[in-house]
LOSE-827412 format. One record per residue (C-alpha): residue in one letter; residue number from 1; x, y, z. Coordinates in nm, 4 decimals, decimal comma, always signed. Example, Ala and Ser with C-alpha at 12.3 -4.5 7.8 and 13.67 -1.06 7.14 Angstrom:
2
MARGU  res    n      east     north        up
MARGU    A    1   +1,2300   -0,4500   +0,7800
MARGU    S    2   +1,3670   -0,1060   +0,7140
// end
This chain:
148
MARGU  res    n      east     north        up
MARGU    X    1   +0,0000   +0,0000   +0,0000
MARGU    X    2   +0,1205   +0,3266   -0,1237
MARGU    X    3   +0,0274   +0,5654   +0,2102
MARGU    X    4   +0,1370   +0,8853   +0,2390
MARGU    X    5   -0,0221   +0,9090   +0,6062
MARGU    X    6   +0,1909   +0,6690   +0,9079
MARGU    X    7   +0,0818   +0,3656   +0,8874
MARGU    X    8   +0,0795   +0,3614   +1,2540
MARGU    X    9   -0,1819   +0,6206   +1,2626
MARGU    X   10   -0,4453   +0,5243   +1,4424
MARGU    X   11   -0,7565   +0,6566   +1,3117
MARGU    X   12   -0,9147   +0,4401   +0,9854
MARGU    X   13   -1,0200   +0,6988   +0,8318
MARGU    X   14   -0,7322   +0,8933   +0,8015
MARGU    X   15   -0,5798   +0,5520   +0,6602
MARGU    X   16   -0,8311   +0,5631   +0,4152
MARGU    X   17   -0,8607   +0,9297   +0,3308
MARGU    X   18   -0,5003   +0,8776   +0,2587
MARGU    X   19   -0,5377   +0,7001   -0,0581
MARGU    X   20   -0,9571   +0,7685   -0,1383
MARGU    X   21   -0,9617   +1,1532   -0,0243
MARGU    X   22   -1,0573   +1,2899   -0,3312
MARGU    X   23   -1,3937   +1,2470   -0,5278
MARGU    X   24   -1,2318   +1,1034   -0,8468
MARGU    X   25   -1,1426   +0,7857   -0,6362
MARGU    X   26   -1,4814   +0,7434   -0,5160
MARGU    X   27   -1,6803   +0,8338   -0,8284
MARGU    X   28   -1,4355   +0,5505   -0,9963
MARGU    X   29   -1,5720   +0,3101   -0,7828
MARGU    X   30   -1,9474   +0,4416   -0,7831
MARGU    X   31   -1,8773   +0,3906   -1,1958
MARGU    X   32   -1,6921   +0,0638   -1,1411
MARGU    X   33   -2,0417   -0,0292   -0,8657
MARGU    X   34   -2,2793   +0,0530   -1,1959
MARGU    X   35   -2,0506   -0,2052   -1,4488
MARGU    X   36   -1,8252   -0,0222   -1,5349
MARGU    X   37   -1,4623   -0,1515   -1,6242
MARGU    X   38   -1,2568   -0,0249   -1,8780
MARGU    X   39   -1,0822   +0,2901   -1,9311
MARGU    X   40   -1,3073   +0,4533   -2,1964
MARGU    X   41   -1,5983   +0,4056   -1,9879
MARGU    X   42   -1,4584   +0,5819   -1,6862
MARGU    X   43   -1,3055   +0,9027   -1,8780
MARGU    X   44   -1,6387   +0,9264   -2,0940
MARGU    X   45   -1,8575   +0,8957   -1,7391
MARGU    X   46   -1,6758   +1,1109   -1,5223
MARGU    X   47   -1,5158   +1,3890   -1,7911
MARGU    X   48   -1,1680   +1,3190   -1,6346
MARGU    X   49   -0,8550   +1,4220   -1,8216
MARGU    X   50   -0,7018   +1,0857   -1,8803
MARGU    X   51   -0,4138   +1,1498   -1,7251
MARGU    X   52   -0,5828   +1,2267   -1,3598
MARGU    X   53   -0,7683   +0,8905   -1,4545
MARGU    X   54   -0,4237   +0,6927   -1,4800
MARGU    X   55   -0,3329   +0,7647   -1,2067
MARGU    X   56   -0,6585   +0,7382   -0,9826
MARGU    X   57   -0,6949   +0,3651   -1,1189
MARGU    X   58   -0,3256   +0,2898   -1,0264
MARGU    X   59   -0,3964   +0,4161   -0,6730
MARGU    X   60   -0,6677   +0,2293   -0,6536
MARGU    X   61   -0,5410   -0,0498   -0,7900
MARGU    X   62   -0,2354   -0,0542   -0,5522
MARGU    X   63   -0,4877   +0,0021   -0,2215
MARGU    X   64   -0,6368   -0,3230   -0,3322
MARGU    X   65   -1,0060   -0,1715   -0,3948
MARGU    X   66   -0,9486   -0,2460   -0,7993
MARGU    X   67   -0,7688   -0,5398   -0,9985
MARGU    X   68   -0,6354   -0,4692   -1,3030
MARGU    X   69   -0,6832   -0,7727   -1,5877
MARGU    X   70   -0,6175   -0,7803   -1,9567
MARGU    X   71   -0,8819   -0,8322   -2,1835
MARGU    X   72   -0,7148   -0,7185   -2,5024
MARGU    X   73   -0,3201   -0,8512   -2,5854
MARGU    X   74   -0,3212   -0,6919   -2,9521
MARGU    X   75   -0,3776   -0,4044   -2,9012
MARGU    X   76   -0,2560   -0,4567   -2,5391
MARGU    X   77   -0,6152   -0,3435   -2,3350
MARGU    X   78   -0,6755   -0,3731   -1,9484
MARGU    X   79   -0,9722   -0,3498   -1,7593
MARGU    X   80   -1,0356   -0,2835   -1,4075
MARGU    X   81   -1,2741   -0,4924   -1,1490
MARGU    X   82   -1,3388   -0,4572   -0,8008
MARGU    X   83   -1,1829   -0,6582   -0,5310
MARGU    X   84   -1,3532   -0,7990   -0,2352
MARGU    X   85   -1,2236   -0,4174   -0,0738
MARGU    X   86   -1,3667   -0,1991   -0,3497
MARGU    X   87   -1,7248   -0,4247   -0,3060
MARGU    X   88   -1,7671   -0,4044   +0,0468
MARGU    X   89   -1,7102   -0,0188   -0,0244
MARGU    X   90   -2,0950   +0,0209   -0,1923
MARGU    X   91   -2,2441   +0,0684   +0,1681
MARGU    X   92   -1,9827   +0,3603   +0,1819
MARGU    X   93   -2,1248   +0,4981   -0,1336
MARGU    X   94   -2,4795   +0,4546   -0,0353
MARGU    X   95   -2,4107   +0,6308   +0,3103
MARGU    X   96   -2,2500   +0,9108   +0,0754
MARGU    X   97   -2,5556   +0,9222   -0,1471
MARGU    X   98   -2,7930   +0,9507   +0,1233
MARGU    X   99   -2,6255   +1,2512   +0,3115
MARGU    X  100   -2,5830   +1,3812   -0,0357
MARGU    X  101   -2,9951   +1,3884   -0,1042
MARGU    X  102   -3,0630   +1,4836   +0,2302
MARGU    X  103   -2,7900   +1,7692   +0,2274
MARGU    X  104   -2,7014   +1,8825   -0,1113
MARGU    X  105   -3,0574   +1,7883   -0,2535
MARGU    X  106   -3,3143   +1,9496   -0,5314
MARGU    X  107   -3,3748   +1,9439   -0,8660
MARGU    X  108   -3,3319   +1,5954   -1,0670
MARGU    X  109   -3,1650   +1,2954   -0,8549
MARGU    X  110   -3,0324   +0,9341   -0,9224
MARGU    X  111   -3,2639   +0,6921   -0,7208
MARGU    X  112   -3,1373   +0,3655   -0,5611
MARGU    X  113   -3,3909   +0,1220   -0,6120
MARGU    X  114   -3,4207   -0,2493   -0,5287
MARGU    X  115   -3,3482   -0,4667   -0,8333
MARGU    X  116   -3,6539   -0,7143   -0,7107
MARGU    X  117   -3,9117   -0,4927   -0,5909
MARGU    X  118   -3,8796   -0,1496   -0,7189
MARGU    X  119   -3,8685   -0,0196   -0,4264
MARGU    X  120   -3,6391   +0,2908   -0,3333
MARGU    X  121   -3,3509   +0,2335   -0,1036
MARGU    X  122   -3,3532   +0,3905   +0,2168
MARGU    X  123   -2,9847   +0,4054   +0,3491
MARGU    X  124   -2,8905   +0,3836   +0,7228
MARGU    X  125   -2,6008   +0,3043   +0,9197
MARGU    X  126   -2,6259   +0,0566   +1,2015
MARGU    X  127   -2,3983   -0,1046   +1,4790
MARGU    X  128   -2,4339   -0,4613   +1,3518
MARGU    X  129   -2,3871   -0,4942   +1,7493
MARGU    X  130   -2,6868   -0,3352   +1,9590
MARGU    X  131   -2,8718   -0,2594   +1,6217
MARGU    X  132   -2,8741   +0,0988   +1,7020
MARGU    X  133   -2,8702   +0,3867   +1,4377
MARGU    X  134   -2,5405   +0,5124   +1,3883
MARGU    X  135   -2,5991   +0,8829   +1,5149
MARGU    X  136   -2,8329   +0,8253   +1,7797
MARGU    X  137   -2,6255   +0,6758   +2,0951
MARGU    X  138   -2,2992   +0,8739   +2,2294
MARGU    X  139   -1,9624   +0,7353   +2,0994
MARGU    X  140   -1,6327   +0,7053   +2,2509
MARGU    X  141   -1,3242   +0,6948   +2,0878
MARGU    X  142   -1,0334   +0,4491   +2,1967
MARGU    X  143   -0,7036   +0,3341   +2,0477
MARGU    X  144   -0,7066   +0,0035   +2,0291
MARGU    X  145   -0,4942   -0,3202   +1,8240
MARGU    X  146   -0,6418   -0,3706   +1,4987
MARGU    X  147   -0,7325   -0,7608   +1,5754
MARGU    X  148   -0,9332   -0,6984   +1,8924
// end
């Protein structure tokens, strides 16, 4: 991994700001979420100067959250698909979304909707623990070893 922050530094999402801090990153994986693979797709999706995009997808690649596979040897053509990381990082997304409708709202929005049903998504966040909503009990913040 390819952190600019200390590894030792406690906090997670520092750690992961390190490498995902800027919205390219995450609108990548939002893109790579919908389907999307290859290199064309993402520049022609997001408008990014293909440079910036180069080196997003190597970052992310290198964090784990993308793999990188050929799918073309002449010409030589590689696409990108997401890793066990970059899938468990939809709930992030939808989290993102959520505050984003709530927050930064009006005029025409994407909808989430269940595949099966039809029915719109309703994001939350809760402590797979005491089943509370994140945001409703006080927190405390401790340092602790990663595997406890």
């Amino acid at each position: 991994m390819n952190s600019k922050i200390n590894a030792k530094n406690p906090c997670p999402i520092a750690r992961t700001l390190d490498f995902m801090g800027d919205a390219w990153s995450i609108l990548i994986l939002r893109d790579a979420h919908a389907g999307f693979t290859r290199f064309e797709q993402f520049r022609k999706s997001l408008g990014i100067a293909p440079t910036i995009l180069t080196k997003r997808l190597a970052t992310l690649t290198d964090e784990g959250m993308l793999e990188k596979r050929a799918y073309s040897e002449h010409p030589p053509r590689d696409e990108y698909v997401l890793t066990a990381a970059g899938r468990d990082f939809l709930p992030v997304l939808f989290i993102i979304g959520a505050w984003g409708r709530q927050y930064r709202g009006g005029g025409k929005l994407v909808r989430l909707l269940d595949a099966e049903t039809g029915v719109e998504i309703k994001v939350v966040a809760i402590d797979e623990v005491t089943g509370a909503k994140i945001g409703t009990r006080q927190i405390k913040i401790v340092t602790s070893d990663s595997d406890t």
